[in-house]
SEMI-119272 format. One line per field, with one value per residue (C-alpha): x, y, z; residue in three letters; residue number from 1. Coordinates in nm, 4 decimals. Layout:
BEGIN
X	[X,...]
Y	[Y,...]
Z	[Z,...]
residuo	[ALA,...]
num	[NUM,...]
//
This chain:
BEGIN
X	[0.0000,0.2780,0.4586,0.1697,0.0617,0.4433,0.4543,0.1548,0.3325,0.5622,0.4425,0.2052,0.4993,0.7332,0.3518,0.2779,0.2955,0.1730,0.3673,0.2800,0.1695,0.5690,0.6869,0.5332,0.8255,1.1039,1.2212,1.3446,0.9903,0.7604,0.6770,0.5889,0.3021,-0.0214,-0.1174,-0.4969,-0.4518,-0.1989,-0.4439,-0.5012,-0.8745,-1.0062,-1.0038,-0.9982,-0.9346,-0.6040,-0.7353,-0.4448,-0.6701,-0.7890,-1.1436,-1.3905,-1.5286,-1.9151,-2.1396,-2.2141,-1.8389,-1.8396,-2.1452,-1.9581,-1.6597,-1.4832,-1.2835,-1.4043,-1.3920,-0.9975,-0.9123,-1.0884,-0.9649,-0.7826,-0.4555,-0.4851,-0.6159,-0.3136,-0.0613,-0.2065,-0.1687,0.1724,0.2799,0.1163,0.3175,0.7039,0.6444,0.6229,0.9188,1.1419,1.0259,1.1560,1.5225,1.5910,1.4927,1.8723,1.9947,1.7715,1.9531,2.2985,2.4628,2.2432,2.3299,2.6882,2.6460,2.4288,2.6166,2.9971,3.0107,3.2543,3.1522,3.2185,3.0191,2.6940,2.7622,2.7824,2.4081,2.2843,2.5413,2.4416,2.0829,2.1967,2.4580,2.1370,1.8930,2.1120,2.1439,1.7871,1.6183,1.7970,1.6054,1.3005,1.2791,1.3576,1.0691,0.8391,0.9364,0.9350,0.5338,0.5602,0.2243,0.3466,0.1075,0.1979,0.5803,0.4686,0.2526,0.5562,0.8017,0.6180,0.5384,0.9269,1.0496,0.8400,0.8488,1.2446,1.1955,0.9992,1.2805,1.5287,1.3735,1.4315,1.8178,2.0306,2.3906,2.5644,2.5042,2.1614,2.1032,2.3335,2.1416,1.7618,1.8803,2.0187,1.6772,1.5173,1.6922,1.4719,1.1565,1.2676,1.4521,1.1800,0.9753,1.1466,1.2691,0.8625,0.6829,0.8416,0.7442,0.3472,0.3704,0.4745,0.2164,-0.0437,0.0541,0.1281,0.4880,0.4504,0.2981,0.5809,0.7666,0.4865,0.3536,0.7167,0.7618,0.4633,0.5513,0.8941,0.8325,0.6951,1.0687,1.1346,0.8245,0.8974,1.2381,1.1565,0.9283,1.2058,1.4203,1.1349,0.9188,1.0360,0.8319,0.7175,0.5194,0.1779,0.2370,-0.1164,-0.2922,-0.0459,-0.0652,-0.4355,-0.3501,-0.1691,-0.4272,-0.6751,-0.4869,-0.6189,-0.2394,-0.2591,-0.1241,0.2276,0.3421,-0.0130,0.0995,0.3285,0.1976,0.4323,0.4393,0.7774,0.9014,1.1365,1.5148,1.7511,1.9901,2.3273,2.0815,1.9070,2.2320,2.3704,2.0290,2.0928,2.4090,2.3670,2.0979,2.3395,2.0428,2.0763,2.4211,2.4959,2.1429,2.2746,2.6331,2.4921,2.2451,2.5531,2.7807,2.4097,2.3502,2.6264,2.6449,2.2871,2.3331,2.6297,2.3889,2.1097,2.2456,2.4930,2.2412,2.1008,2.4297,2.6002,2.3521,2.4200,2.8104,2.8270,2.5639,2.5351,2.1296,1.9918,1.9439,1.5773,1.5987,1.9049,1.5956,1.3087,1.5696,1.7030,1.2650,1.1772,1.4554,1.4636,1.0623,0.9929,1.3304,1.2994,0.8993,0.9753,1.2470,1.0627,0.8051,0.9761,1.1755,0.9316,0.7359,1.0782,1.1637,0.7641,0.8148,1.1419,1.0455,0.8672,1.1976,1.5429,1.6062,1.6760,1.4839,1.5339,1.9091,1.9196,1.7311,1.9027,2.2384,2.1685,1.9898,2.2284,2.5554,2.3438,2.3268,2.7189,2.8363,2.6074,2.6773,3.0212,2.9598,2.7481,2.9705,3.3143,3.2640,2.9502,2.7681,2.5503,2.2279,1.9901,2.1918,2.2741,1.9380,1.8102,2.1099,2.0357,1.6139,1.7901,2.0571,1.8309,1.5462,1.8050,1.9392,1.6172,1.4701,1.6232,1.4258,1.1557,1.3380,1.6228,1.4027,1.1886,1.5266,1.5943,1.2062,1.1247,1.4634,1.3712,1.0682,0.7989,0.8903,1.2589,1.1639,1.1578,1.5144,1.6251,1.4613,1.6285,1.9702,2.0090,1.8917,2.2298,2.4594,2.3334,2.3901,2.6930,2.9194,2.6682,2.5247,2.6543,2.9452,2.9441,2.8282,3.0444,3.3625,3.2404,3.2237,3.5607,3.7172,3.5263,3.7077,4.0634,4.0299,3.8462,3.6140,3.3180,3.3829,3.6068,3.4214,3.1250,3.3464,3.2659,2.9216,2.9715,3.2292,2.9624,2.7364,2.9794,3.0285,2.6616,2.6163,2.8998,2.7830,2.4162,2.5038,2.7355,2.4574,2.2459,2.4858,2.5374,2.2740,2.0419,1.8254,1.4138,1.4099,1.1039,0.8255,0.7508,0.7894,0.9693,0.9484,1.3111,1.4000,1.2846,0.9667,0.9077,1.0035,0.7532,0.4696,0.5532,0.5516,0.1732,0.0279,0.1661,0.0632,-0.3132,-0.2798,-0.2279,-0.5195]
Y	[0.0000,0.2605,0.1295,0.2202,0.5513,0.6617,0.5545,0.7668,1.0648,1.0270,0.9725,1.2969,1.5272,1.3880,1.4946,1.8169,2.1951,2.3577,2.4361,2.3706,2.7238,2.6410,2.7389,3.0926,3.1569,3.0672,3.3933,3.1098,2.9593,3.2813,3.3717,3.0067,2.9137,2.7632,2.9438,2.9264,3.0961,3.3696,3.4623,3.8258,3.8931,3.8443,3.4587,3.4598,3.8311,4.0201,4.3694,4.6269,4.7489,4.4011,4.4377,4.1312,4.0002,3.9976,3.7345,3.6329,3.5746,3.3724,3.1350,3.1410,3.0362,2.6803,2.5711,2.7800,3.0958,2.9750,2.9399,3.2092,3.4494,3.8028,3.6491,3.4027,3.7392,3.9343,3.6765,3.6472,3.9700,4.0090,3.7247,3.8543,4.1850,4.0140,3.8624,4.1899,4.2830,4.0131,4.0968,4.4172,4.3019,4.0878,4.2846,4.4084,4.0476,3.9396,4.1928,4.2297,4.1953,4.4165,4.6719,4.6107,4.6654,4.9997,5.1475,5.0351,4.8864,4.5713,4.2859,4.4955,4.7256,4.5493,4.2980,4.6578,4.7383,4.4798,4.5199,4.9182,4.8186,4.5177,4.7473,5.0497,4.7872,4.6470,4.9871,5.1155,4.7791,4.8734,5.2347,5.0767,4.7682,5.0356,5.2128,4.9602,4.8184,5.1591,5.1908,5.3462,5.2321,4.9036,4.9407,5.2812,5.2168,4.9560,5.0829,5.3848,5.1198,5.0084,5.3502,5.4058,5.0892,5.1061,5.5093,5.4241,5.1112,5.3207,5.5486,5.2779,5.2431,5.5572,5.6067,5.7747,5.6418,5.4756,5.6715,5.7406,5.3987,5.2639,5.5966,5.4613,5.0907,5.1998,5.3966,5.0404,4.9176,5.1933,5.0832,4.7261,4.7209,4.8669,4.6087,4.2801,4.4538,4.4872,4.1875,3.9157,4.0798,4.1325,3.7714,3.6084,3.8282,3.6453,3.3276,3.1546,3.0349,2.7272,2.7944,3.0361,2.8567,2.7407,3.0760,3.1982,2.9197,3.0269,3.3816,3.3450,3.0819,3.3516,3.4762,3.2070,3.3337,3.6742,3.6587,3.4723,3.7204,3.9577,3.7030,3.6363,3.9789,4.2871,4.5439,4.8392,4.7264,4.8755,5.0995,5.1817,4.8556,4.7176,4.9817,4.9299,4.5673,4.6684,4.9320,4.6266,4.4703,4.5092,4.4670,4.2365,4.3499,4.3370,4.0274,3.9234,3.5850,3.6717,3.6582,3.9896,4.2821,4.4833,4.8117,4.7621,4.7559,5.0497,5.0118,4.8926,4.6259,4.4990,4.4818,4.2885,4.0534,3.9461,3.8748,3.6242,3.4202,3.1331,3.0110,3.3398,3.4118,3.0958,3.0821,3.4475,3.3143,3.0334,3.2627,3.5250,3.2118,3.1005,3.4666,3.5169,3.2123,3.2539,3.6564,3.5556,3.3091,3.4633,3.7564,3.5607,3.3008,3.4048,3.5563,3.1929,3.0076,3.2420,3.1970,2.9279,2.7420,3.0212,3.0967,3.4311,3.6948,3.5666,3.2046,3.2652,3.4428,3.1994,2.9209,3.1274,3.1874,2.8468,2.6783,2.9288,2.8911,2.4886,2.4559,2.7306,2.6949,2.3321,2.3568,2.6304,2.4150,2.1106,2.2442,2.3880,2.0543,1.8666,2.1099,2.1257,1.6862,1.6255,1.8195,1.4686,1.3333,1.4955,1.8463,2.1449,2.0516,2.3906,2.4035,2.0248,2.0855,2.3988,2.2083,1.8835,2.0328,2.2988,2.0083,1.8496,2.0637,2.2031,1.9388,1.9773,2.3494,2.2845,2.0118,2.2429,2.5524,2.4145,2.0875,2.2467,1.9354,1.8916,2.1903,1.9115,1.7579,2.1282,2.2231,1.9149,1.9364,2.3551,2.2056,1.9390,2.1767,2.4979,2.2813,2.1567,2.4945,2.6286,2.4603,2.6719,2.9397,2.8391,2.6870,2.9780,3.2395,3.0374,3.0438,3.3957,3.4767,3.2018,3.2654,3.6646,3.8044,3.9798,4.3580,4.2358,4.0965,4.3960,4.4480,4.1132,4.1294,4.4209,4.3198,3.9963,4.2098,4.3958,4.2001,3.9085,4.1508,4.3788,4.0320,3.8362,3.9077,4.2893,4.2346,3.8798,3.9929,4.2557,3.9655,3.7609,3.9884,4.1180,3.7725,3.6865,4.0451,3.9308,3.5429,3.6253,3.3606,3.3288,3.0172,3.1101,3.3682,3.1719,2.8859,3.1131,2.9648,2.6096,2.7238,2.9289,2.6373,2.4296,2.6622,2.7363,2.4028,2.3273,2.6010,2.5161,2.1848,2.3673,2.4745,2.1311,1.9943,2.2594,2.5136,2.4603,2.7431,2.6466,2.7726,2.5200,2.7358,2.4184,2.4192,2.1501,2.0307,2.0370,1.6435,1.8230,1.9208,1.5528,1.3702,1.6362,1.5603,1.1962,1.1887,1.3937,1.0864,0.8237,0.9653,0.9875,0.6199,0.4856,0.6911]
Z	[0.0000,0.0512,-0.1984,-0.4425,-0.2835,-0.3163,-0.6540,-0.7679,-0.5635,-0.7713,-1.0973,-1.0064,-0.9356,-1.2826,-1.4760,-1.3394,-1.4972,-1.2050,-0.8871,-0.4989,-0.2902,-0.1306,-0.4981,-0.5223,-0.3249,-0.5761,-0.7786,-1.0901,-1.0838,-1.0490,-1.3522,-1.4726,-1.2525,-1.3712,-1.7096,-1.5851,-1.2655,-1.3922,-1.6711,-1.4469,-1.3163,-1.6915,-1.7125,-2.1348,-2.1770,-2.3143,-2.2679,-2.0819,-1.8049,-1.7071,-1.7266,-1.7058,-2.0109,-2.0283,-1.9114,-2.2939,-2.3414,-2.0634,-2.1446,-2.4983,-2.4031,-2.4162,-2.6770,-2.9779,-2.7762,-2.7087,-3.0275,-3.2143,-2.8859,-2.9207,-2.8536,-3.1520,-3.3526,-3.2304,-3.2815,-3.6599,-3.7188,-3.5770,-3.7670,-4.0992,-4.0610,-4.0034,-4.3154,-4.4800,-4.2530,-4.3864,-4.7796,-4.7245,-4.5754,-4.8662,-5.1855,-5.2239,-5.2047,-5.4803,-5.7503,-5.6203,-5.9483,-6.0902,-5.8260,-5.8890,-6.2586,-6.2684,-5.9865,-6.0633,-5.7045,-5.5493,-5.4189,-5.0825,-5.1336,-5.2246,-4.9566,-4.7100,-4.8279,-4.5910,-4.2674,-4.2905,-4.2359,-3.9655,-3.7795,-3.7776,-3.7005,-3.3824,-3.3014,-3.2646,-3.1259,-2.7547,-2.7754,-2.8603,-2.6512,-2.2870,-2.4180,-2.4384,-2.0861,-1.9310,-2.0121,-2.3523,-2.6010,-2.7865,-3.0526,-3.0852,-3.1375,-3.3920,-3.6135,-3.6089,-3.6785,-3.9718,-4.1821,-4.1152,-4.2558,-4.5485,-4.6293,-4.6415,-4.8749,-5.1045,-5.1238,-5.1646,-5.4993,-5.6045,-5.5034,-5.7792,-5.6306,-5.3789,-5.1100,-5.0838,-5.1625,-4.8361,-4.6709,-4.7429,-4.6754,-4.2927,-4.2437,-4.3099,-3.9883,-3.7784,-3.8109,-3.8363,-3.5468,-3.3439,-3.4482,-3.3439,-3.0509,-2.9274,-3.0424,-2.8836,-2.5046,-2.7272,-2.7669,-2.4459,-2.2657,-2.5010,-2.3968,-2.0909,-2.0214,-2.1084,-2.4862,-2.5784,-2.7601,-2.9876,-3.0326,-3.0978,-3.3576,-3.5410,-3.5066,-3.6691,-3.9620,-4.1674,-4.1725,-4.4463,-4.6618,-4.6324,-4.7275,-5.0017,-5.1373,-5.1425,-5.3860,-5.5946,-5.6482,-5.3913,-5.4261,-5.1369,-4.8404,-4.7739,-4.4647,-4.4258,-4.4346,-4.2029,-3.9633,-3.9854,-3.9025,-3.5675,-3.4633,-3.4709,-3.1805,-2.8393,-2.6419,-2.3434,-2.0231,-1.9548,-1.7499,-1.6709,-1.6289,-1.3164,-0.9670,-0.8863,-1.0821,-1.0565,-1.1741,-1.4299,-1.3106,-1.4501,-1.7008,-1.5057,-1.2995,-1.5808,-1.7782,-1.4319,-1.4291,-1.8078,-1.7578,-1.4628,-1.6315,-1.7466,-2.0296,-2.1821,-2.1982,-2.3871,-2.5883,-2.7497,-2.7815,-3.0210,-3.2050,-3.2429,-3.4261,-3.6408,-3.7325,-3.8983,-4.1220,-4.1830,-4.3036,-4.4897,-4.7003,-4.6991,-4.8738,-5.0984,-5.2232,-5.5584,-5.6586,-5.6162,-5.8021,-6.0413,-6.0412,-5.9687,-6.2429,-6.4620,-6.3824,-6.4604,-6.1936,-6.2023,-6.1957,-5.9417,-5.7318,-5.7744,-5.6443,-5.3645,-5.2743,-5.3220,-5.1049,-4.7855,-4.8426,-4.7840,-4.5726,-4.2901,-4.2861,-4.2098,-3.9794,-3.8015,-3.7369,-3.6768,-3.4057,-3.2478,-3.2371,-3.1129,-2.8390,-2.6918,-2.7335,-2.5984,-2.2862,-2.1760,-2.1962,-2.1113,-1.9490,-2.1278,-2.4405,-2.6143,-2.5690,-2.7296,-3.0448,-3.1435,-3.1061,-3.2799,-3.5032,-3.6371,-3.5879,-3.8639,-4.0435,-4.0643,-4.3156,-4.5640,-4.5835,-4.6084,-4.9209,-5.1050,-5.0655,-5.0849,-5.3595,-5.5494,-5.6374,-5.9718,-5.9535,-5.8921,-5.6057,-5.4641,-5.4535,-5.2389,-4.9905,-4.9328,-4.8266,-4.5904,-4.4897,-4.4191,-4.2510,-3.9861,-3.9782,-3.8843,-3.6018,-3.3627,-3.3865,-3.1626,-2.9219,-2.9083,-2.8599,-2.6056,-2.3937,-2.4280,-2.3305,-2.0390,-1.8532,-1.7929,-1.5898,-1.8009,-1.6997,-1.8840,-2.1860,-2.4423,-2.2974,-2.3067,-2.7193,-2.7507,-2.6607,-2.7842,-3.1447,-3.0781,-2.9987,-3.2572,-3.5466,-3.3620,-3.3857,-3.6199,-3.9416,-3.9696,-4.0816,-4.2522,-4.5892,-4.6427,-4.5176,-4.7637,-5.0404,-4.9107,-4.9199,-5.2840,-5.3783,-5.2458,-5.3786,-5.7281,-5.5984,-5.3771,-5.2697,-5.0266,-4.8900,-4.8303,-4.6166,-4.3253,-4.3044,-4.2186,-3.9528,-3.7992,-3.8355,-3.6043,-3.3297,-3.2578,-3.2320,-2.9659,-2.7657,-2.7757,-2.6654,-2.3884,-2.2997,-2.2824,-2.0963,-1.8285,-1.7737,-1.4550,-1.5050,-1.5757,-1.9688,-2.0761,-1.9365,-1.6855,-1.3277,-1.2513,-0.8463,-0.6518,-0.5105,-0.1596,-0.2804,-0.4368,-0.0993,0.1408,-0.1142,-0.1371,0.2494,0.2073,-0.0088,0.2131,0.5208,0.3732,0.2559,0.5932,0.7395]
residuo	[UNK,UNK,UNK,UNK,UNK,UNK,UNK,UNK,UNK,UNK,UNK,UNK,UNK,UNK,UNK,UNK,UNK,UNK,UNK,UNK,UNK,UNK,UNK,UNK,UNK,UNK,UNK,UNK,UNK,UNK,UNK,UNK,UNK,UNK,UNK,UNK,UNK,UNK,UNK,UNK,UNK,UNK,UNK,UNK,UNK,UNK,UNK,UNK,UNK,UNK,UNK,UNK,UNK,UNK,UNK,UNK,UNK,UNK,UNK,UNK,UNK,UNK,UNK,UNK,UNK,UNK,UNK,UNK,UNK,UNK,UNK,UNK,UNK,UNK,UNK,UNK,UNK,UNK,UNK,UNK,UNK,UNK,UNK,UNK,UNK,UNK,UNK,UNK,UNK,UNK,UNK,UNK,UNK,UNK,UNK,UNK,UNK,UNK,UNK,UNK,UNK,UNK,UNK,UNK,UNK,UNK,UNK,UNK,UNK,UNK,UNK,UNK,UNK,UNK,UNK,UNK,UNK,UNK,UNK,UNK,UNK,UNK,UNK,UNK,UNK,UNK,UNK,UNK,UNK,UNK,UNK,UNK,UNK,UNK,UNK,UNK,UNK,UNK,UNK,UNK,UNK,UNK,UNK,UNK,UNK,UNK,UNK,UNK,UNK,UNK,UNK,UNK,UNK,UNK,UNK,UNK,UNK,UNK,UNK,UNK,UNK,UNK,UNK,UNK,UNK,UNK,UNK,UNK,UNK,UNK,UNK,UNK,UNK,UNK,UNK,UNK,UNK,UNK,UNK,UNK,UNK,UNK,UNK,UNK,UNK,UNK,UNK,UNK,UNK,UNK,UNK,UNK,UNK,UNK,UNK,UNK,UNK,UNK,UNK,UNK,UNK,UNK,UNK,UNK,UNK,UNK,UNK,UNK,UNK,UNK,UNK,UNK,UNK,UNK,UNK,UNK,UNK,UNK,UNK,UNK,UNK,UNK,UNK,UNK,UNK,UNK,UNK,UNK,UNK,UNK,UNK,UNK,UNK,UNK,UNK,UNK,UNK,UNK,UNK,UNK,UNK,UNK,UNK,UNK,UNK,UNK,UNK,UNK,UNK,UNK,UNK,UNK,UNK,UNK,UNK,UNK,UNK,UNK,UNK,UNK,UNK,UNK,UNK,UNK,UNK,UNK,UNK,UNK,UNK,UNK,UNK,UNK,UNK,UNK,UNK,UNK,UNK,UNK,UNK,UNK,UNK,UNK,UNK,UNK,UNK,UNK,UNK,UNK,UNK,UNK,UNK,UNK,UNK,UNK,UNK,UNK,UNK,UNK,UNK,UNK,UNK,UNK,UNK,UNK,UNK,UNK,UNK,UNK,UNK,UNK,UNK,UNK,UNK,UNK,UNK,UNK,UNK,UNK,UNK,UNK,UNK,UNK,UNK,UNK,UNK,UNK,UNK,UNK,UNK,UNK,UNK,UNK,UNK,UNK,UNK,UNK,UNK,UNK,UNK,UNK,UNK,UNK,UNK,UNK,UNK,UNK,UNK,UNK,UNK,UNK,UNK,UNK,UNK,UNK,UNK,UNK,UNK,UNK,UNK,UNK,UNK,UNK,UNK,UNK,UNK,UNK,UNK,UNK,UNK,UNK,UNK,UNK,UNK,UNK,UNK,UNK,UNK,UNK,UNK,UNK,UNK,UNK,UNK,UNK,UNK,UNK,UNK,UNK,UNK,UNK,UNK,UNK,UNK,UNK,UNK,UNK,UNK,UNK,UNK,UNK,UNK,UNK,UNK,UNK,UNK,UNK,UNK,UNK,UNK,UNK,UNK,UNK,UNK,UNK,UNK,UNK,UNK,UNK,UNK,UNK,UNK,UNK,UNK,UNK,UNK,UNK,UNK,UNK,UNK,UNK,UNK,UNK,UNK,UNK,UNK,UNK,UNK,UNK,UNK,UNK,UNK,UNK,UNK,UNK,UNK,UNK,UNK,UNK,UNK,UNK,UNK,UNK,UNK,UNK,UNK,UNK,UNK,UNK,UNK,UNK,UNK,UNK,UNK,UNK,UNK,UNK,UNK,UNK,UNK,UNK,UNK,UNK,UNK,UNK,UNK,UNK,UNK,UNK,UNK]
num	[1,2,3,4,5,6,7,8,9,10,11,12,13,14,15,16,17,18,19,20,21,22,23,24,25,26,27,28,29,30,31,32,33,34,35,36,37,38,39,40,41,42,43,44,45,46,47,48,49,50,51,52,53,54,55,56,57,58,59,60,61,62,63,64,65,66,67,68,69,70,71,72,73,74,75,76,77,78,79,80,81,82,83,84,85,86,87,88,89,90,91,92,93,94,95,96,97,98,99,100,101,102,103,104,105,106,107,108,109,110,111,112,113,114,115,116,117,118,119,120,121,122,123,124,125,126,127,128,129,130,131,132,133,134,135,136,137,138,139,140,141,142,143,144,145,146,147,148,149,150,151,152,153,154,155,156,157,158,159,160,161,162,163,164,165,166,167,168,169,170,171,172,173,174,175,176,177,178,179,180,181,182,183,184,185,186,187,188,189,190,191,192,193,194,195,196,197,198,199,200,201,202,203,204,205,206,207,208,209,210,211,212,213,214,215,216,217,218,219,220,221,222,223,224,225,226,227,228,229,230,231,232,233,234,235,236,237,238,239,240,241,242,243,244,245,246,247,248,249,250,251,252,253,254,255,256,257,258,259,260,261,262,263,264,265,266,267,268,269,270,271,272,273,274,275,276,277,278,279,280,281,282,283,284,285,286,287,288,289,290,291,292,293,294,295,296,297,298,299,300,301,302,303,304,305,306,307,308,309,310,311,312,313,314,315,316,317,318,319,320,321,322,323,324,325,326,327,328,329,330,331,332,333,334,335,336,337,338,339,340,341,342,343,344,345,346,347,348,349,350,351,352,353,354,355,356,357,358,359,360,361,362,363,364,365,366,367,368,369,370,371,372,373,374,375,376,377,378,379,380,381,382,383,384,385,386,387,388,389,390,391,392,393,394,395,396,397,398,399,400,401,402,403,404,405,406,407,408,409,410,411,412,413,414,415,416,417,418,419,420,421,422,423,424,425,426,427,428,429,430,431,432,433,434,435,436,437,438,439,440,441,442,443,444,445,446,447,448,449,450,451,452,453,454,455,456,457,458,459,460,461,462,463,464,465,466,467,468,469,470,471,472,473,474,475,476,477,478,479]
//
């Protein structure tokens, strides 16, 4: 009999999400408590102020009121609008030899169009993610974000030279970089801890469509039918899934609280190392299928679209699936799929890039390469979200958006194109990739093997708090 009742104890505690009244006490565990009770004094609603939803929207409820809820609405929408944002970041890369050719420009040079906007972009997100933790409208530094971005695309279109090409391209980074900086902190206050990672994955695998649209047909983004979009939103209230709200910390503290969280330190050391292999490609894609195969700017495109397209909207999704599964089974879930995944997928780079196979081979290894190479975005940004409190996480966006570009994918283009300048072939440049590959994967790994810090959005009970409760249910069996 108490071998049965401890057994069930047990089994109880391995199974739960939800932590014991003892827990509330725990400053790693208090801001992933049961998603139900943490919803604020709304049960279903997002609204900022809080307020009850009416009686009707009660009896309404259940499962289709869940699904077809604001947050789902607002998460849509969000999601609808990055993939605009990434359509807009990769028009240059889909006519870089064209660029090259009308303007007289180096392979540096073009390759510098895209660091200007990362190094502006990195620069800006900071700025904008303090505001938004220090009370400042969300919506309102969106839908801001968004005419800039596009108002400077527009006029990236009609640069004469060099200059006020590189000029309109770095105003790009504004409003982008306000943007990424803000809707991650939108996104986990939609969802409870636990669901982040999902909602994050379905959030960011729009990144491969959008980007692809930029390779295959450019073009100038709506501003006012997006900022429409954003004004539709009804923004949830910040960190109502925490039991304590908190003023935000200043700038020196904060910096100090970031910097102690082990799961974040390494999770932005490997997205750093994946950044800049992934800029470096990204933006030297459709100018080495056409190099290297001889396609037309156009075909060169349509390839580029189609590849980062069906290989980073299934890898996006994929990881996110394998890092919500393999929390059943071993700890730090997150930190294992974006390390496997992107050791996978290192090789395969390095075939393609440094022994060109046949175009038919090439173009099946890039799928299988860039779906491994994109699981981590779910997970990785799970990490970076679940391992700070709520009243940290625009800052926590905002620099891990600086310091991924600052050492990541500002200044791999232009090395490549440097490299392909020095060399006569851009081959050599684009070895750098692979070797980025590897070391994101080593220290994501690191970080599976070594980090301690609750980064799954799952309380998970300490071996004290499983022997006092095991001691509960075998004292009430012998009674």
């Amino acid at each position: 009999m108490l071998t049965t009742t401890a057994a069930t104890a047990s089994v109880e505690l391995d199974n739960r999400d939800t932590p014991s009244p003892d827990l509330a006490s725990r400053p790693d565990l208090a801001a992933v408590g049961d998603p139900e009770t943490r919803r604020g004094n709304s049960g279903h609603g997002i609204d900022g102020d809080g307020d009850e939803e009416s009686s009707t929207g009660r009896c309404c409820g259940g499962r289709w009121h869940r699904l077809m809820g604001n947050e789902f609405f607002g998460l849509g929408v969000l999601t609808a609008v990055a993939a605009f944002n990434y359509l807009d970041r990769y028009i240059p890369s889909a006519t870089k030899d064209l660029i090259k050719e009308d303007l007289g420009l180096s392979d540096f040079q073009t390759g510098f169009l895209f660091s200007a906007f990362i190094i502006v972009y990195m620069l800006t997100a900071p700025i904008f993610g303090v505001l938004a933790d220090r009370g400042v409208s969300r919506k309102g530094i969106l839908a801001g974000c968004i005419m800039m971005w596009s108002l400077s695309t527009a006029a990236t279109s009609l640069a004469q030279d060099y200059w006020s090409l590189l000029m309109a391209r770095a105003c790009v980074g504004i409003g982008e970089g306000g943007f990424v900086a803000v809707v991650p902190s939108i996104i986990c206050d939609y969802f409870p801890p636990n669901k982040v990672s999902r909602s994050l994955t379905v959030y960011y695998s729009v990144q491969p469509i959008g980007g692809a649209l930029g390779y295959l047909i450019g073009g100038v983004l709506g501003a006012i039918i997006v900022a429409i979009l954003i004004l539709l939103l009804r923004e949830p209230k910040k960190g109502r899934f925490e039991e304590k709200q908190v003023e935000p910390p200043g700038l020196w503290e904060g910096t100090k609280i970031l910097l102690r969280s082990s799961a974040y330190v390494i999770s932005t050391i490997g997205y750093i190392a994946i950044s800049f292999g992934l800029g470096a490609s990204a933006d030297w894609l459709p100018t080495f299928f056409s190099r290297t195969y001889g396609f037309s700017l156009g075909v060169a495109g349509f390839l580029s679209g189609a590849l980062v397209v069906v290989g980073g909207f299934c890898g996006t999704f994929t990881g996110g699936f394998l890092g919500d599964l393999c929390r059943k089974y071993i700890s730090q879930p997150y930190f294992f799929v974006c390390g496997v995944s992107v050791l996978i997928s290192a090789p395969i780079i390095f075939y393609v890039f440094m022994l060109p196979p046949p175009k038919y081979a090439t173009c099946f290894l890039l799928v299988v390469s860039v779906t491994f190479s994109w699981m981590y975005v779910g997970p990785c940004n799970a990490i970076l979200n679940n391992s700070v409190s709520a009243n940290m996480r625009g800052r926590s966006n905002a620099v891990s958006v600086l310091l991924i570009h600052l050492l990541g994918d500002a200044s791999s283009p232009a090395i490549v194109g440097a490299i392909s300048d020095a060399t006569g072939n851009l081959l050599y440049g684009l070895s750098i990739v692979p070797l980025s590959f590897l070391i994101a994967g080593l220290v994501w790994c690191f970080g599976w093997l070594v980090v301690k810090q609750n980064t799954d959005g799952i309380v998970h009970p300490t071996e004290e708090e499983k022997a006092k409760l095991v001691k509960e249910h075998t004292q009430g069996g012998l009674e």
